[in-house]
C-alpha positions as CSV (number, residue, x, y, z in Angstrom):
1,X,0.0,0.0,0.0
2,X,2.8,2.5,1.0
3,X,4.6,1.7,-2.2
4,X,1.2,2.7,-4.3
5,X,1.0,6.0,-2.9
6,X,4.8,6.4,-3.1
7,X,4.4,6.0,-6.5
8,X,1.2,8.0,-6.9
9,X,2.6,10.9,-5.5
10,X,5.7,10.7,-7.6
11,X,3.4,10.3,-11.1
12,X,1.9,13.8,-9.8
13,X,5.2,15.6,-9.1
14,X,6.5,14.7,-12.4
15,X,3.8,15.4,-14.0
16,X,3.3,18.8,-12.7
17,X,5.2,21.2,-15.3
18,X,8.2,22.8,-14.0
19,X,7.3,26.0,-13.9
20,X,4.0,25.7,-11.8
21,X,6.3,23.8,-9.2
22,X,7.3,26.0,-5.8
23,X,9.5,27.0,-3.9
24,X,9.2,23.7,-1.8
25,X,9.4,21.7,-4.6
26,X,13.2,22.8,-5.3
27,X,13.8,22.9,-1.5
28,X,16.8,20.2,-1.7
29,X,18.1,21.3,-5.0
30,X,18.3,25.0,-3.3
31,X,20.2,23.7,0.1
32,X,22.3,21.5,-2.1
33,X,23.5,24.3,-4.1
34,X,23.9,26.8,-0.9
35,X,26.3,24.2,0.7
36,X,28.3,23.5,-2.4
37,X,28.7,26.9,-3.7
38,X,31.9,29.0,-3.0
39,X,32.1,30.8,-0.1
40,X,31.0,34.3,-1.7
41,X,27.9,32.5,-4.0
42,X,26.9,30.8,-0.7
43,X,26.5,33.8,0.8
44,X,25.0,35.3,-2.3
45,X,22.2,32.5,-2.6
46,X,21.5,32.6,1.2
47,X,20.6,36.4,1.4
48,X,18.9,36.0,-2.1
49,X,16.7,33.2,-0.5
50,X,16.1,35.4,2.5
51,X,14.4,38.0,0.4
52,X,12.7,35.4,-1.3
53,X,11.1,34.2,2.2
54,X,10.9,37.3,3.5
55,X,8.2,38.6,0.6
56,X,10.8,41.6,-0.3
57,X,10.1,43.5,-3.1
58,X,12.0,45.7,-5.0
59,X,11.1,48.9,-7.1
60,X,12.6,47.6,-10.5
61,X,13.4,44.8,-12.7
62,X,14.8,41.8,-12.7
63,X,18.0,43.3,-12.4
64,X,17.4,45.6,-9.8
65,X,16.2,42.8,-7.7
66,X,19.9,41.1,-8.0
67,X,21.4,43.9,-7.3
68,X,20.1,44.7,-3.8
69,X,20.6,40.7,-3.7
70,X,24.5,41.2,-4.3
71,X,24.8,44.1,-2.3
72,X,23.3,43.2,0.8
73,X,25.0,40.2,0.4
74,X,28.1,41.9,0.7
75,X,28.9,42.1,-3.1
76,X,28.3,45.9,-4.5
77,X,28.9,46.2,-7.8
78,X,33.3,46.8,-7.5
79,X,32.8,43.6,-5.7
80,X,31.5,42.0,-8.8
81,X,33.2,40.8,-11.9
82,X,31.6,39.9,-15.5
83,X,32.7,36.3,-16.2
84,X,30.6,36.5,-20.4
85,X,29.5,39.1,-22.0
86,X,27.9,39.3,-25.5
87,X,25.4,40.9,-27.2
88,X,21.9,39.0,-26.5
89,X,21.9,38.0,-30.5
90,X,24.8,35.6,-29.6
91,X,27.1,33.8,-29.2
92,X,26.2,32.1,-26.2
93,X,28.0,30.8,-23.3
94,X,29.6,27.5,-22.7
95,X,27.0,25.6,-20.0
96,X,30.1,24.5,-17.9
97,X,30.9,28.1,-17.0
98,X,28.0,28.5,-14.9
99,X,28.3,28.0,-11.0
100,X,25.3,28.0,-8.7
101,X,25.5,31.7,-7.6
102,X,26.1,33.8,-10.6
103,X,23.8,36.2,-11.9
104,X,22.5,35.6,-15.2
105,X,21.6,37.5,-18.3
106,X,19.5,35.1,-20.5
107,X,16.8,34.5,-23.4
108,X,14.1,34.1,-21.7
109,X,12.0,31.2,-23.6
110,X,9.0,31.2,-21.7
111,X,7.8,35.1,-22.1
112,X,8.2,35.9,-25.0
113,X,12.1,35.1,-26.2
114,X,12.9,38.6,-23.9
115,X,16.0,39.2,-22.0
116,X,15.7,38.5,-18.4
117,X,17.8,37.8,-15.7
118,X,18.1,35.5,-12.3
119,X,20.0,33.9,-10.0
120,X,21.7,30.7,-11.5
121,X,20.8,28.0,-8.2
122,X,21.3,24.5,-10.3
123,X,20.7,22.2,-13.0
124,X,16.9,20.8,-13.1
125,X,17.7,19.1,-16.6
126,X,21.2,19.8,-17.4
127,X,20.6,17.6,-20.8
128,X,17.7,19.7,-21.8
129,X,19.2,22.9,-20.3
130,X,16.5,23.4,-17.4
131,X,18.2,25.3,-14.8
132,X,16.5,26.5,-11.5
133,X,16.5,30.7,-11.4
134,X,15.1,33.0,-8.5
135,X,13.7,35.1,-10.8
136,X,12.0,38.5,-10.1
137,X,9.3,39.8,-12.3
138,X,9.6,43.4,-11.8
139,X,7.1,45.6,-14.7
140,X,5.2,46.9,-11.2
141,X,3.4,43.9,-10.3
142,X,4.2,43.7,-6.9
143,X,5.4,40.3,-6.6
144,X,8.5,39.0,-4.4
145,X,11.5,37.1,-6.1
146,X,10.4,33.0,-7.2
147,X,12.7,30.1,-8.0
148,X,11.4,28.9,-11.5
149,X,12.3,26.7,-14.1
150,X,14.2,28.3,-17.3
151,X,15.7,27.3,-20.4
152,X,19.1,28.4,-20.5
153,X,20.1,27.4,-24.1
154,X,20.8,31.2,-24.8
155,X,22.9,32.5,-22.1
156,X,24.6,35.8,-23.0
157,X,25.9,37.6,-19.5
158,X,27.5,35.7,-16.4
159,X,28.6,38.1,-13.3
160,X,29.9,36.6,-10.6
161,X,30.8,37.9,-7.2
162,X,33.9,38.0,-6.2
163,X,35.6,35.7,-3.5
164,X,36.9,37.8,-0.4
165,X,39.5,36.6,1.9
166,X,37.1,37.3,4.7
167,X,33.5,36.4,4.1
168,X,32.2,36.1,7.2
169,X,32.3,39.6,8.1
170,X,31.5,41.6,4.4
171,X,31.7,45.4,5.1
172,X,29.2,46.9,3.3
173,X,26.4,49.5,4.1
174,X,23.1,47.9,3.0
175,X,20.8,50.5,0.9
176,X,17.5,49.9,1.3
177,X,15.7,52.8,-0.3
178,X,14.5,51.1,-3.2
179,X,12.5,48.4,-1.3
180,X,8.8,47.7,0.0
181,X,9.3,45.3,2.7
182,X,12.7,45.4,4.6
183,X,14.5,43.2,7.7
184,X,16.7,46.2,9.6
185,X,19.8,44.0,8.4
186,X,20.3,40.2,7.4
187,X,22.7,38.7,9.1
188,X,26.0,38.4,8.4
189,X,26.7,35.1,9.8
190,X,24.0,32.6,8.2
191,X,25.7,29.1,7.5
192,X,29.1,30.5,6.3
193,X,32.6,28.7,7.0
């Protein structure tokens, strides 16, 4: 009997489409990728989640959203460097330069073949180029950050932050100007060694 719903349950969660999964669905996948990750992507994907669970919102785009990501994180942007860069017409990045942590600039299949960018957490499908992203929506709707499925095929930015000596202790000043719902300041010693 157990082994029927076992494999009930799993027929639903593989047939539920990637994209309408949430953010418990990728739990492992995300704690997998925070303890593997360099010291300075770790810390990036840990305050990045954070916001996520925390409902923060940022005035912007996509790209804003990373940015106060990065920089509360400890990572403004002279603490940043661009791994790729290429015009969004191609060509496209190498799939094994990707580490979970970087900030992406992508074609973004699933609205309308736009640019968009996210958080680079892990490989769903790495055959079929399914990657998880927190993604942020931006265009005014209101909407925290989400991990989501994407199709990476056309990947035409990387940035990465960049690996201090000293990561448990970043000294930065958080701005928080730009945001709806705030924490006074994240804490600067979540799960780092």
């Amino acid at each position: 009997m157990r082994n029927i719903l076992l494999f009930f349950l799993l027929a639903i969660v593989s047939s539920t489409p990637l994209s309408a999964r949430t953010h418990r669905d990728y739990t492992s996948l995300i704690h997998q990728a925070e303890v593997q990750a360099t010291p300075s992507a770790r810390r990036v994907l840990t305050v990045a989640r954070e916001m996520v669970e925390q409902g923060v919102i940022a005035r912007g785009a996509c790209w804003d959203y990373l940015d106060v990501a990065f920089t509360r994180a400890g990572f403004p942007a002279d603490q940043r460097t661009v791994l790729y860069h290429h015009r969004k017409s191609g060509p496209y990045v190498d799939l094994d330069r990707i580490r979970p942590g970087d900030w992406l600039y992508y074609i973004n299949h699933s609205y309308g073949d736009i640019e968009h960018s996210g958080l680079f957490v892990g490989w769903i499908d790495r055959a079929r180029h399914q990657g998880l992203i927190l993604s942020y929506a931006g265009e005014h709707r209101h909407r925290p950050g989400r991990y989501r499925a994407y199709d990476l095929t056309h990947i035409y930015h990387i940035t990465r932050a960049i690996q201090k000596l000293d990561t448990k202790h970043p000294s930065v000043e958080h701005t928080e100007t730009n945001l709806t719902v705030l924490p006074d300041r994240v804490p600067h010693d979540a799960n780092i060694t």
